[in-house]
Structures are given as structure tokens and as C-alpha cells.
C-alpha positions as CSV (number, residue, x, y, z in Angstrom):
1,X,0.0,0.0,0.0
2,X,1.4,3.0,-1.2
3,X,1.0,6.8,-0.5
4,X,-1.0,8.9,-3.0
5,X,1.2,12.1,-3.5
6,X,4.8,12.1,-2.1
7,X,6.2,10.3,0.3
8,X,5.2,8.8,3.9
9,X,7.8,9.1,6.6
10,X,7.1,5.5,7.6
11,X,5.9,2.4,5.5
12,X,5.2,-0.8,6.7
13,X,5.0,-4.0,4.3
14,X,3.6,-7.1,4.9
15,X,5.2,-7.1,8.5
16,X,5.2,-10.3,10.5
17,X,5.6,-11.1,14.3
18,X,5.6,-15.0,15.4
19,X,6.4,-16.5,18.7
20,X,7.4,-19.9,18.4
21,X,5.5,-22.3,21.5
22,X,7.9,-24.8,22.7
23,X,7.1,-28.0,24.5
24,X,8.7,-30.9,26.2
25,X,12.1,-31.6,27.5
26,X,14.3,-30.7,24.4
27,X,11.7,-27.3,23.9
28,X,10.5,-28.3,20.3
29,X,8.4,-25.8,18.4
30,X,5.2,-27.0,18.3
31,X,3.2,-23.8,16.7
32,X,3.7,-20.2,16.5
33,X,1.5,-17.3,17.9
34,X,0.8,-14.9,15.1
35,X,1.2,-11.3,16.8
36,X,1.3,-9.8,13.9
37,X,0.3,-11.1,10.8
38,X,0.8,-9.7,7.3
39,X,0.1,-5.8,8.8
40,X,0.2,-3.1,5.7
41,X,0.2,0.5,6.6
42,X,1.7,4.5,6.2
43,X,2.4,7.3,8.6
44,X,3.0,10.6,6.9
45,X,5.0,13.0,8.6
46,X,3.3,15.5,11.1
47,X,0.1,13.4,11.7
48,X,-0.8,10.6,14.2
49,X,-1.8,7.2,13.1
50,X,-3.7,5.8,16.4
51,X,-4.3,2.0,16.6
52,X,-6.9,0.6,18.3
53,X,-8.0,-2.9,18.9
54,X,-8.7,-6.0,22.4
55,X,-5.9,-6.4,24.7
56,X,-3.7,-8.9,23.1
57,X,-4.4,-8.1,19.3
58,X,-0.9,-7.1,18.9
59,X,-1.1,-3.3,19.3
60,X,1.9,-3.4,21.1
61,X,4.1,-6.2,19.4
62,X,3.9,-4.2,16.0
63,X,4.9,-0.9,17.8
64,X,7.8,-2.6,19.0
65,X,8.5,-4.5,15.7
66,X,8.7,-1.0,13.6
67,X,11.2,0.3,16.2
68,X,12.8,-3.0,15.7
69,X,13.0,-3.6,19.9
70,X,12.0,-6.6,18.6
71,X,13.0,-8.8,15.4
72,X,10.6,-9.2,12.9
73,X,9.5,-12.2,11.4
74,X,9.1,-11.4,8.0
75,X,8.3,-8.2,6.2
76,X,10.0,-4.5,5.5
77,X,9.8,-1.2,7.6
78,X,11.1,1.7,5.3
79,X,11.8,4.9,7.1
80,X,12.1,8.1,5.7
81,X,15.6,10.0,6.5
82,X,16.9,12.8,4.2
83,X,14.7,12.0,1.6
84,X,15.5,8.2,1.1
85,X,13.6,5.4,2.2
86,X,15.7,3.0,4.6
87,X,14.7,-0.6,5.4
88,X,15.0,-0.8,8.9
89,X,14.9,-4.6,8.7
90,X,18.0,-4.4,6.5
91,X,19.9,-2.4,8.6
92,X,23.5,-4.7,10.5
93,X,23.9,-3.1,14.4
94,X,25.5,0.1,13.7
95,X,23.2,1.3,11.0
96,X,20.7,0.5,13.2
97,X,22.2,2.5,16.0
98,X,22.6,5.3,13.8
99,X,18.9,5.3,13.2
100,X,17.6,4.8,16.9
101,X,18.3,8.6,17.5
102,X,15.6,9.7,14.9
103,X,13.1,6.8,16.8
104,X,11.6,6.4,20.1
105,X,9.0,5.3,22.1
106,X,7.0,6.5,25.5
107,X,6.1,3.3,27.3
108,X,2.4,2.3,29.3
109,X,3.9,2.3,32.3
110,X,5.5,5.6,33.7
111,X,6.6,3.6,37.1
112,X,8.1,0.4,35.7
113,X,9.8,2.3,32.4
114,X,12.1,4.2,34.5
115,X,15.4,3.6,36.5
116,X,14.4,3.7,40.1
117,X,18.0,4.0,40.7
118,X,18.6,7.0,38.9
119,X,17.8,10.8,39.0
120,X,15.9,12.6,36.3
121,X,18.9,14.3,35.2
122,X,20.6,10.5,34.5
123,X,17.2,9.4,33.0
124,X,16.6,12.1,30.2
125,X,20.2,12.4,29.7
126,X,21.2,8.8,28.9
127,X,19.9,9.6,25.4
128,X,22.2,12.4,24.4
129,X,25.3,9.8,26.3
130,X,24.3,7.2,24.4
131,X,24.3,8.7,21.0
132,X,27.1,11.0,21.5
133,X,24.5,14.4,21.3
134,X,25.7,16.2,24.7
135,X,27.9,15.8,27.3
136,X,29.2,17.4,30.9
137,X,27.0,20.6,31.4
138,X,25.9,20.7,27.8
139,X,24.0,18.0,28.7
140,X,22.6,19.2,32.0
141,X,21.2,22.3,29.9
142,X,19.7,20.2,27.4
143,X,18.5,18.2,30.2
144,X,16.9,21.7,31.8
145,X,15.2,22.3,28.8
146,X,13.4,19.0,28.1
147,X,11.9,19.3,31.7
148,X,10.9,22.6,31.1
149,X,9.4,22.0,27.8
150,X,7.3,19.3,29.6
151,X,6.4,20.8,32.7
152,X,8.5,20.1,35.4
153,X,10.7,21.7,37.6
154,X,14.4,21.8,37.3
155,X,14.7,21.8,40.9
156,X,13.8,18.5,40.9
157,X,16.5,17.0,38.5
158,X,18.3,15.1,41.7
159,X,15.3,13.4,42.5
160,X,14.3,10.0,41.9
161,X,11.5,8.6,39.9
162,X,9.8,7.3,43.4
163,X,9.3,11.2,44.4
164,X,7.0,12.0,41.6
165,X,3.3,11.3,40.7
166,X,2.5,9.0,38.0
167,X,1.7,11.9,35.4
168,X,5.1,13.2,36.5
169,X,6.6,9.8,35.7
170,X,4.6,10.1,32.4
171,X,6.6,13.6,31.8
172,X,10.1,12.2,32.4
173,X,9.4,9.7,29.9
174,X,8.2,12.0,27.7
175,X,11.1,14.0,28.0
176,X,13.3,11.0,27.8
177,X,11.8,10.2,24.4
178,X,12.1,13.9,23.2
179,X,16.0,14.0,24.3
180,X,17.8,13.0,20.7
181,X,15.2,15.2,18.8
182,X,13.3,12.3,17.1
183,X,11.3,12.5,13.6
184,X,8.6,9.6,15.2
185,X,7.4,8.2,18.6
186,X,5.9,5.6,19.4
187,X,3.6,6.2,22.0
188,X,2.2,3.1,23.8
189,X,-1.2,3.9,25.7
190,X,0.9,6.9,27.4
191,X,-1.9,7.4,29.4
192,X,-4.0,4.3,30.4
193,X,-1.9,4.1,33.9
194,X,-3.3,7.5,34.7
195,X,-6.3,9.2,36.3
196,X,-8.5,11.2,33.9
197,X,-7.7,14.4,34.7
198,X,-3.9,13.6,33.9
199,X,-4.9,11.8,30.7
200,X,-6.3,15.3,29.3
201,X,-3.2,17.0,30.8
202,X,-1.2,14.8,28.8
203,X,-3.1,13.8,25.4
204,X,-2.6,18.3,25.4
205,X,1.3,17.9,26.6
206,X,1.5,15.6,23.6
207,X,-0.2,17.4,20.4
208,X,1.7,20.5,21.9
209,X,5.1,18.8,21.3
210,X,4.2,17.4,18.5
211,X,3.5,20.5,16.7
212,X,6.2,22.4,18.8
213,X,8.9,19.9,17.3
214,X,7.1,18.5,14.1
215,X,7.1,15.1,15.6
216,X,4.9,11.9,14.2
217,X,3.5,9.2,16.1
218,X,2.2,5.7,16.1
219,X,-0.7,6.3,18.9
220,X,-1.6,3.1,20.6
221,X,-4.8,2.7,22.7
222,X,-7.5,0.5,23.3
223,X,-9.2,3.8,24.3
224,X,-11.7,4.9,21.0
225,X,-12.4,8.5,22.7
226,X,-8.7,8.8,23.6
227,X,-7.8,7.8,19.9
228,X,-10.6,9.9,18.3
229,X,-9.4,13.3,20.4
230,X,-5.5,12.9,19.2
231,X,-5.4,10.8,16.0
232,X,-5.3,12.0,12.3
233,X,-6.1,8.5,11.0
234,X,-7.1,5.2,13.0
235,X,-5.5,1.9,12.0
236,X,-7.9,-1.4,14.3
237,X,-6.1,-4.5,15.0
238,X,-8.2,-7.7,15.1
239,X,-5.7,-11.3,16.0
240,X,-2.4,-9.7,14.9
241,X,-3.6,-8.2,11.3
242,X,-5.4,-4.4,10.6
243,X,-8.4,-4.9,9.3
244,X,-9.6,-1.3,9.0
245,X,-7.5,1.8,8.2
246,X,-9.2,5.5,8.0
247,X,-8.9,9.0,8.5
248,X,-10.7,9.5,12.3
249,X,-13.6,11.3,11.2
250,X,-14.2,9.4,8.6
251,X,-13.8,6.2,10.7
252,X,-16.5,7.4,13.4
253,X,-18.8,8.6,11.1
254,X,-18.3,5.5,8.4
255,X,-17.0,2.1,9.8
256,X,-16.9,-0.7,7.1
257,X,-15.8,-3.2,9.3
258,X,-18.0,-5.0,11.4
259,X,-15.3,-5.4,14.2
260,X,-15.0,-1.2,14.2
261,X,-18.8,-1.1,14.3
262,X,-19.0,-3.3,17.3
263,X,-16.2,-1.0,18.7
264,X,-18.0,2.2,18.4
265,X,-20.9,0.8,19.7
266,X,-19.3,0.3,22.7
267,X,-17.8,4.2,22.7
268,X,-19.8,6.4,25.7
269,X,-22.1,8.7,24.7
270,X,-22.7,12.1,26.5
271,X,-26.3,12.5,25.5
272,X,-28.8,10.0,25.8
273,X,-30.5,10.6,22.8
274,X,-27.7,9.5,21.0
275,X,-26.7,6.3,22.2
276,X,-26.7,3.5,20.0
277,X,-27.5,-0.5,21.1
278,X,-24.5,-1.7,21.8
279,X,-23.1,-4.8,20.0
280,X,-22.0,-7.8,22.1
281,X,-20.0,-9.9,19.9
282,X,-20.3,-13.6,20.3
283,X,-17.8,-16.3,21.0
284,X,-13.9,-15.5,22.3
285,X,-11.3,-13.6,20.3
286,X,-9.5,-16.1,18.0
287,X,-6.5,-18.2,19.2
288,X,-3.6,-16.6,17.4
289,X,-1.6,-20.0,17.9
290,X,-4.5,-21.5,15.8
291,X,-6.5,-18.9,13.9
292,X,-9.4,-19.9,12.3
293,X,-9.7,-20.2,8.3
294,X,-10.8,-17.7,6.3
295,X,-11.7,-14.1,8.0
296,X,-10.0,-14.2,11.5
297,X,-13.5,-12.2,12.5
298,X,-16.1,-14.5,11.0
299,X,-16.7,-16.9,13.9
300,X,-17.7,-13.6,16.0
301,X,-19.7,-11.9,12.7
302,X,-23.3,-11.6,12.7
303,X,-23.2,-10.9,8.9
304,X,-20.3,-14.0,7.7
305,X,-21.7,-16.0,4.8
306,X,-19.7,-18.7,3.4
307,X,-17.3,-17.1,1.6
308,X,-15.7,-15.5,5.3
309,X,-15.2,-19.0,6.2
310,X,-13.0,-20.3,3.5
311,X,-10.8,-17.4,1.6
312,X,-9.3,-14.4,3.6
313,X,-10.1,-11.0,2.9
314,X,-8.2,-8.9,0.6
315,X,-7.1,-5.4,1.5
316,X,-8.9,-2.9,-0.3
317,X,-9.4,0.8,-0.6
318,X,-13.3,1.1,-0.7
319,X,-13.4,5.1,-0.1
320,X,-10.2,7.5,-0.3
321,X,-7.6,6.4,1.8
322,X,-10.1,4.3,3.5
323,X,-8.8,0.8,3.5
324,X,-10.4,-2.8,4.9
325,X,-10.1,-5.9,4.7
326,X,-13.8,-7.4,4.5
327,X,-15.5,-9.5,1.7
328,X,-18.9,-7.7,2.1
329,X,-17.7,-4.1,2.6
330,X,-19.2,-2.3,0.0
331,X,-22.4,-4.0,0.6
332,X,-22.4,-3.1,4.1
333,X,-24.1,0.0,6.0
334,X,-22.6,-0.2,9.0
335,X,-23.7,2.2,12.3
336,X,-21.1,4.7,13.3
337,X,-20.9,7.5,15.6
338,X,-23.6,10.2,15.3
């Protein structure tokens, strides 16, 4: 899947995640758990591509996967840098080093994601030690200003992570990530960990920066009112592969998936008069170890015939830059948000 006009800062390409599962004595691979399975997608520069799916659809794997945290199974990642497109999965250790500066990520977890034995000054410093930006007090006044920029105080660079809130913990992170002066972030659920109030304190921090320092993200979040409030264009996961990929508006008004419609229908509404019957999906999520044939979704989908059972899918642009991957898509007129 290519971009219409120009060129995307990143592509993905028929990328694949599987964990082998081991058994018995001598550990022989008996299966593999799909993560992520055949995922195509494009994140232009400047905007934010949230994905949205269950716990354990493989939000997080492919995040990690594009960032190359983790090896890849199969598949190419090309990243934009100087105006040529670099395979990520190409790249020996050094390249790959090279690159890491331009890449990060702010992880779920603000207390478990940071160093409990080191200060803030050590924590959103490593960064500029490790890639050879800033050192000795040139790095202490980078270090200043990253704090500043995300709303801390610089009296507090001796502390420890322990003497901060979890919101706080969320802005060292951030400030971590912002450190090498990155082109993309990946940003995973940032703020499911925190209370409400925080969350909007920080979904603002984060389109602030972004525009402040032209930055592009990979938003995930199993969160639709968190996604629809930050996100340029929604990607939803379903077992490991994207089935649905829209600009947001677009998405809420217009699903043509029937996973995203049961999703929406699930989305709180603040007036009454508009709240849709929600849609409780039957069965359990499919086993990504053995998936069933066909569409992954059609042992859940109240509209399947028996074509869903036996071929998969293709992925297809039914409206502009409105992608799915559903046999009965254009026949479809599926409920969104009002």
C-alpha cells in the first residue's frame, strides 16, 4: 500500500511477528502465535496514526516490531531519513544504531519504564550519552530544557523517579523520548496508567510537542475517545492483522468493518438521545496459535456468509484512503458515531 502524493515518513510492508510455542524436555516448536500477521500501513510525517484494537491483538508487538525492539519475522519497515527510504529490517547493528536517535517510544507504564536508581537528570540524559549528542554541562542544559518543555521543575532533577506522581513519571518519559530530537514516537497507551484528569493533561502535553517539534506518532490505545481526540487517522487490529484503516472522522462517522462497528458501539455517549444498542460480539477472540480459516473475524460476525469461512479478505481501498479488509464491505451500511 502506497502513499497517494509524495512520500510517507514510515511504511510498513507485509510485516510479521511470530512466537514460536515450545514443549517438552528438548523445547521443540510445536506452533507459532501470530502477533502480527501480514500488517500493511503508512504514517505521513506530522500526523498521528492511532491503533486501536482488544488487549492482546498485537497493538503493542507491531509498535515494538517498527522500532525493531524486537526482530521481525518477516516483512519491511522503510523509514524516511533525508529524503531516502531506509529498510529498517536491513539495517547490520550500527546502522541500526545510527537510526535509533531519529526513533523512540513513551512506554504504558511511567513507574516500571524508568530507572528507580537513577535521578531525572541520569534518565533524560542517557539519550544524548548514548548517541554521542551532549555531554558534561551541555547535557545538564539540554536536560533543563526538556523538563521545562514538559512541565517540570528543574529543581527536581536530583530526584528520583519514586518522588514523583504517575503523570510526572509520564513527563520524564516523555522528555526522555524527546531528548535525541526524534522525527517519530511511538507512543504506547501513554496514558491508560493514569487518572482522567492527567490523561487530558497529557493527550494536550503531547499534540503540543508534537507541533512544537514536528514530531509523528504511532498512537496506541485501546481507548476509542482517547484515539478519536489525538489521531489524524485510525488503524484497528483484530488477532495480529489491521483490518480497518481511515482517516478519524471518517472512521466514526463511516466504519466498514463490522469489528470497528462493534467497537463504536461500545464508545460512551454524553447524550442519551444518542446512544446507539450496543453490540456484544459472540464467541472468544481467535486463538492466534490456531487462527481460524478464512476471515479471523467470522466466527464472531453476525453478517459471515460462506465465503468468510473459506478465503481471507483482501485489502482494499473502498473510499479514499479508506482501506479494509472485509468481503462484504461495500455491501455493508454499518452504524457509526452520530
Amino acid at each position: 500500500m502506497i502513499k497517494k502524493s509524495g512520500m510517507p515518513l514510515l511504511e510498513v510492508k507485509n510485516l510479521k511477528k511470530y512466537f514460536s510455542v515450545e514443549k517438552g524436555f528438548w523445547r521443540k516448536t510445536v506452533g507459532y502465535v501470530k502477533a502480527v500477521d501480514k500488517v500493511n500501513l503508512y504514517i505521513n510525517e506530522g500526523e498521528t496514526l492511532g491503533v486501536v484494537g482488544e488487549s492482546g491483538c498485537g497493538k503493542t508487538t507491531l509498535g515494538r516490531c517498527i522500532l525493531r525492539a524486537i526482530e521481525p519475522t518477516e516483512g519491511n519497515i522503510l523509514f524516511q531519513l533525508n529524503g531516502d527510504m531506509i529498510d529498517i529490517t536491513k539495517l547490520d547493528r550500527e546502522s541500526l544504531r545510527a537510526i535509533r536517535r531519529y526513533t523512540q517510544m513513551i512506554f504504558q507504564d511511567p513507574y516500571s519504564s524508568l530507572d528507580s536508581r537513577m535521578t531525572v537528570l541520569d534518565i533524560v540524559g542517557e539519550p544524548l550519552l548514548v548517541n554521542n549528542l551532549a555531554t558534561g554541562r551541555k547535557m545538564e542544559e539540554r536536560v533543563k530544557d526538556l523538563v521545562k518543555v514538559v512541565g517540570l521543575n528543574v529543581k527536581h532533577l536530583k530526584r528520583y523517579p519514586h518522588a514523583f506522581s504517575g503523570g510526572q513519571r509520564q513527563r520524564i518519559g516523555i522528555a526522555r523520548a524527546l531528548a535525541s530530537n526524534p522525527k517519530f514516537i511511538v507512543a504506547d497507551e501513554p496514558v491508560s496508567a493514569l487518572d482522567v484528569s492527567v490523561q487530558a493533561q497529557t493527550l494536550n502535553l503531547l499534540q503540543d510537542l508534537q507541533a512544537r517539534f514536528k514530531l509523528t506518532y504511532l498512537f496506541i490505545s485501546h481507548d476509542l475517545s482517547v484515539v478519536e481526540h489525538i489521531s489524524d487517522r485510525v488503524a484497528v487490529m483484530y488477532v495480529g492483522k489491521v483490518v480497518e484503516l481511515a482517516k478519524t472522522e471518517e472512521f466514526f462517522l463511516n466504519p466498514l468493518h463490522p469489528y470497528s462497528e462493534a467497537l463504536l458501539s461500545a464508545l460512551p455517549k454524553p447524550d442519551p438521545r444518542l446512544r446507539m444498542k450496543r453490540i456484544i460480539l459472540s464467541g472468544e477472540v481467535a486463538n492466534p496459535v490456531n487462527p481460524p480459516s478464512g476471515c479471523y473475524f467470522h466466527p464472531r460476525c453476525k453478517y459471515a456468509e460462506e465465503i468468510c469461512k473459506k478465503e481471507e479478505p483482501g485489502w482494499k481501498e473502498i473510499r479514499p484512503d479508506h482501506f479494509v479488509a472485509c468481503h462484504f464491505a461495500k455491501e455493508l451500511s454499518l452504524k457509526g458515531v452520530i
